[in-house]
PDB file of N, CA, C and O in Angstrom:
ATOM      1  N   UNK A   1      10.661  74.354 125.941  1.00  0.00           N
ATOM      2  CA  UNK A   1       9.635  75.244 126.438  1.00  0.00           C
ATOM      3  C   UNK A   1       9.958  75.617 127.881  1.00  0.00           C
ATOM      4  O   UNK A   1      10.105  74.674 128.658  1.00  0.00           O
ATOM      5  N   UNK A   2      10.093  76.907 128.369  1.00  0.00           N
ATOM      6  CA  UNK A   2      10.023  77.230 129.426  1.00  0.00           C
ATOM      7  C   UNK A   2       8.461  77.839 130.057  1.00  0.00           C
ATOM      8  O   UNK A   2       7.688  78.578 129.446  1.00  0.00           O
ATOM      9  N   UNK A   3       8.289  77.307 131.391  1.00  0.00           N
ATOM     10  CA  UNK A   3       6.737  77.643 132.006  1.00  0.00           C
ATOM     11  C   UNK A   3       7.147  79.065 133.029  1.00  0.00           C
ATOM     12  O   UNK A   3       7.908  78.907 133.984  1.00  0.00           O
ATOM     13  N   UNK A   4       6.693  80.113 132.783  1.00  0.00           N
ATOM     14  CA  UNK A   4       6.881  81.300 134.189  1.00  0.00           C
ATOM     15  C   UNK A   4       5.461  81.344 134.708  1.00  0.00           C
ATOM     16  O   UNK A   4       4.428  81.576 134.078  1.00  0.00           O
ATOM     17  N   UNK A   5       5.630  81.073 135.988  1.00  0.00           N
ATOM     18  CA  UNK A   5       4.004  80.954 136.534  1.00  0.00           C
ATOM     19  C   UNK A   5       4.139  82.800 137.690  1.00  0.00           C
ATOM     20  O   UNK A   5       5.008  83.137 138.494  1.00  0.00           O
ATOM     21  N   UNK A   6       3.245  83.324 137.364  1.00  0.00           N
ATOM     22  CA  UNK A   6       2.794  84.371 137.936  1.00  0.00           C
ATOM     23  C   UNK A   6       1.546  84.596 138.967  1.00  0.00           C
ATOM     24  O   UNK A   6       0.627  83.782 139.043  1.00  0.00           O
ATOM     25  N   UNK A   7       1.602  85.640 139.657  1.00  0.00           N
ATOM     26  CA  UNK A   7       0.525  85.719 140.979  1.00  0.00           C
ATOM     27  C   UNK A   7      -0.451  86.023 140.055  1.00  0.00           C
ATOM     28  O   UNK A   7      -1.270  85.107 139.982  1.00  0.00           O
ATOM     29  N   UNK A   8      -0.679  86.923 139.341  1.00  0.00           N
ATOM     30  CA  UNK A   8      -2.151  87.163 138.373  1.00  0.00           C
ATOM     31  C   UNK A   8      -2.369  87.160 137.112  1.00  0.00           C
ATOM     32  O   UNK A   8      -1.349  87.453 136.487  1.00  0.00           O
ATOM     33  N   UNK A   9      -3.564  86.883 136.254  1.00  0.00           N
ATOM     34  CA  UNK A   9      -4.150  86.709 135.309  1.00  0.00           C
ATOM     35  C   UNK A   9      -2.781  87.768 134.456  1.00  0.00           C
ATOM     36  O   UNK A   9      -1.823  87.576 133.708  1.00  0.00           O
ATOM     37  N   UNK A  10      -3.610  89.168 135.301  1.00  0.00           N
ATOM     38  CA  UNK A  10      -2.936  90.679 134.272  1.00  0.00           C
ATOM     39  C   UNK A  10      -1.436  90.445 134.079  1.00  0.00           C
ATOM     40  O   UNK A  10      -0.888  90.473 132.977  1.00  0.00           O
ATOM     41  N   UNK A  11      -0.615  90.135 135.620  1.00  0.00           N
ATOM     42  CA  UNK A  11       0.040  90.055 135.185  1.00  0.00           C
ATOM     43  C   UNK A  11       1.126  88.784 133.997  1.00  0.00           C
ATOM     44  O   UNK A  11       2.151  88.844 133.318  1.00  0.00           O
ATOM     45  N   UNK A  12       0.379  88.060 134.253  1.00  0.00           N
ATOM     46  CA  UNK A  12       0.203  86.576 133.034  1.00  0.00           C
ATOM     47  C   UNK A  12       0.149  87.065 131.787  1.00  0.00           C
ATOM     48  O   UNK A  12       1.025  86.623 131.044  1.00  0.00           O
ATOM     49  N   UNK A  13      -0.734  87.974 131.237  1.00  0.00           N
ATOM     50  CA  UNK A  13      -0.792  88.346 130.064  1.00  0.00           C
ATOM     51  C   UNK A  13       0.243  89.537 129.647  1.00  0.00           C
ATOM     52  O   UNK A  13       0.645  89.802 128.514  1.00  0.00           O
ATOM     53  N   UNK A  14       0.510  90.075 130.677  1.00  0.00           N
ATOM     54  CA  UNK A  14       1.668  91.978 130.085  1.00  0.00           C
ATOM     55  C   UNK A  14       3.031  90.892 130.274  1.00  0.00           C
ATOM     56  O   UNK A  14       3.749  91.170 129.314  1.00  0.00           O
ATOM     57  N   UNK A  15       3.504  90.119 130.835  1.00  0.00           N
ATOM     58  CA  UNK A  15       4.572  89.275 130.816  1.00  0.00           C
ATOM     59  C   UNK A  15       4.673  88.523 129.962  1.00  0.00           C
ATOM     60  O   UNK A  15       5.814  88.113 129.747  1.00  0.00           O
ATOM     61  N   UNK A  16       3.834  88.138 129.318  1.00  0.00           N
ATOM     62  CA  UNK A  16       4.175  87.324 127.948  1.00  0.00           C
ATOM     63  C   UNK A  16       4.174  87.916 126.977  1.00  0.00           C
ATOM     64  O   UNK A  16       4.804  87.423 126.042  1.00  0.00           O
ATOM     65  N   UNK A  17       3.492  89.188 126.774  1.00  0.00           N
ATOM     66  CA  UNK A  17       3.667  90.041 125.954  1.00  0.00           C
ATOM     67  C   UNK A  17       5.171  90.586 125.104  1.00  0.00           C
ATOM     68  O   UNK A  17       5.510  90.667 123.924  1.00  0.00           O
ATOM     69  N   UNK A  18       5.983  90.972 126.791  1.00  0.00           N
ATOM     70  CA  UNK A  18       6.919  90.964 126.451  1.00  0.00           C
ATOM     71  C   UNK A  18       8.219  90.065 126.155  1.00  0.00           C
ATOM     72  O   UNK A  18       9.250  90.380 125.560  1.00  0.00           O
ATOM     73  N   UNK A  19       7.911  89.038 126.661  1.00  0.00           N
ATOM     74  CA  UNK A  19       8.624  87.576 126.298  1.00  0.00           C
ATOM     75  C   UNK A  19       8.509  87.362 124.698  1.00  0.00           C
ATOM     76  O   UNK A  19       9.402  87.087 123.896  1.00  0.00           O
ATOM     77  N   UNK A  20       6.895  87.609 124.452  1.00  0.00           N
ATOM     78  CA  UNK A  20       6.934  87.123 122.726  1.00  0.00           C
ATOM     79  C   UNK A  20       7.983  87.901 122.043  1.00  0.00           C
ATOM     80  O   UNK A  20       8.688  87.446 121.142  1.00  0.00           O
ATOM     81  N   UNK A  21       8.066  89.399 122.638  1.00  0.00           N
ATOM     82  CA  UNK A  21       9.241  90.006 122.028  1.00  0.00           C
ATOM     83  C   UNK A  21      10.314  90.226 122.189  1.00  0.00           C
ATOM     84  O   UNK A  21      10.884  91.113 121.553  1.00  0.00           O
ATOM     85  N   UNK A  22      10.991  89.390 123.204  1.00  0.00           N
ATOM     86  CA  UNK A  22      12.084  89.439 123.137  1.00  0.00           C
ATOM     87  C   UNK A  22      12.509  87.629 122.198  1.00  0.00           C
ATOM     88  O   UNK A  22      13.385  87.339 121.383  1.00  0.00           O
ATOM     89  N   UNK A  23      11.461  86.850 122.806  1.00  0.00           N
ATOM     90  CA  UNK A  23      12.108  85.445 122.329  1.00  0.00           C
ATOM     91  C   UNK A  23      10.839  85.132 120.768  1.00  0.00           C
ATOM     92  O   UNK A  23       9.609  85.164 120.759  1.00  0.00           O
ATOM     93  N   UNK A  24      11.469  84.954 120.054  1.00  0.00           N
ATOM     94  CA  UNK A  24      10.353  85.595 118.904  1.00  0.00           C
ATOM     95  C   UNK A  24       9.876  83.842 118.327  1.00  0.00           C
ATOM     96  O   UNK A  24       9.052  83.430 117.510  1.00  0.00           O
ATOM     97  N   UNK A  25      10.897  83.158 119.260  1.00  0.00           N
ATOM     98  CA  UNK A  25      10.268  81.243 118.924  1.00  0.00           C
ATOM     99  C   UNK A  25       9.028  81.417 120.190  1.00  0.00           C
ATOM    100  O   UNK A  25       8.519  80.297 120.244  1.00  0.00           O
ATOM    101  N   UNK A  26       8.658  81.892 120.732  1.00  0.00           N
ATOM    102  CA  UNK A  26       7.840  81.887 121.081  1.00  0.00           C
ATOM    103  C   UNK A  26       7.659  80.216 122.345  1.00  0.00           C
ATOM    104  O   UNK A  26       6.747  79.452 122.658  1.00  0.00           O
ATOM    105  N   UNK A  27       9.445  80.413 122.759  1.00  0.00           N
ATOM    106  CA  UNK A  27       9.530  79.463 124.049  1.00  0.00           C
ATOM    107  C   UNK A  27       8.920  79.469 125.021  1.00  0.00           C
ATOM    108  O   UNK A  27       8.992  78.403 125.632  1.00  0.00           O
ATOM    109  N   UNK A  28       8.297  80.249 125.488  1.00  0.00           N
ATOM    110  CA  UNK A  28       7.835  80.908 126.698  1.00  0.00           C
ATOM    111  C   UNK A  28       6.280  80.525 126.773  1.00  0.00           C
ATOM    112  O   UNK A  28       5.588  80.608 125.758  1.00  0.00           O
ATOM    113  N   UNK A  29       5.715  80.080 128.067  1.00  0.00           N
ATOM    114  CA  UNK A  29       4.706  79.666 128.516  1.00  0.00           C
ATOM    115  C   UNK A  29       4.309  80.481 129.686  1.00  0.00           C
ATOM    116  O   UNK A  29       5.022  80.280 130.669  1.00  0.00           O
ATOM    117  N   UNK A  30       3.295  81.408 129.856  1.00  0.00           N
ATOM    118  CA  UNK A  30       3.309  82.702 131.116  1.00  0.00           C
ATOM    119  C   UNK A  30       1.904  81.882 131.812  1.00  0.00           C
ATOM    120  O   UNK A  30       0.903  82.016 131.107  1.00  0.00           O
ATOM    121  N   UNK A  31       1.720  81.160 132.931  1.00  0.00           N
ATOM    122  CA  UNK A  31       0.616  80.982 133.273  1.00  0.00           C
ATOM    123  C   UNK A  31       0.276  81.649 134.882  1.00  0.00           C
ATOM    124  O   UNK A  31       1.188  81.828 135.689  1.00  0.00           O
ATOM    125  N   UNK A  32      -0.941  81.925 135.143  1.00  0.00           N
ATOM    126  CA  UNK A  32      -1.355  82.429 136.719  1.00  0.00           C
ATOM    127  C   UNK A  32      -1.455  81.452 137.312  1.00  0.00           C
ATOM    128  O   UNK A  32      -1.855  80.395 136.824  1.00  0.00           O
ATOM    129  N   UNK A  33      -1.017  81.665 138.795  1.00  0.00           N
ATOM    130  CA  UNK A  33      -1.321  80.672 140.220  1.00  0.00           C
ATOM    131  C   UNK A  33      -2.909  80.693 140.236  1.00  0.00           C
ATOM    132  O   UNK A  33      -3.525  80.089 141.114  1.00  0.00           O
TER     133      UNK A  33
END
């Protein structure tokens, strides 16, 4: 599992968005500061 921590909520959610589609195991963890 990888964690990407971001400055905001919005951008927390449009960044994982596109993570789910590129990594389709769904490695990716997008959380806000």
């Amino acid at each position: 599992m990888k964690l990407v921590i971001v400055e905001s909520p919005a951008k927390a959610k449009t960044i994982e968005k596109y993570l789910k589609e590129i990594d389709s195991k769904g490695d990716f963890v997008v959380r806000a500061s």
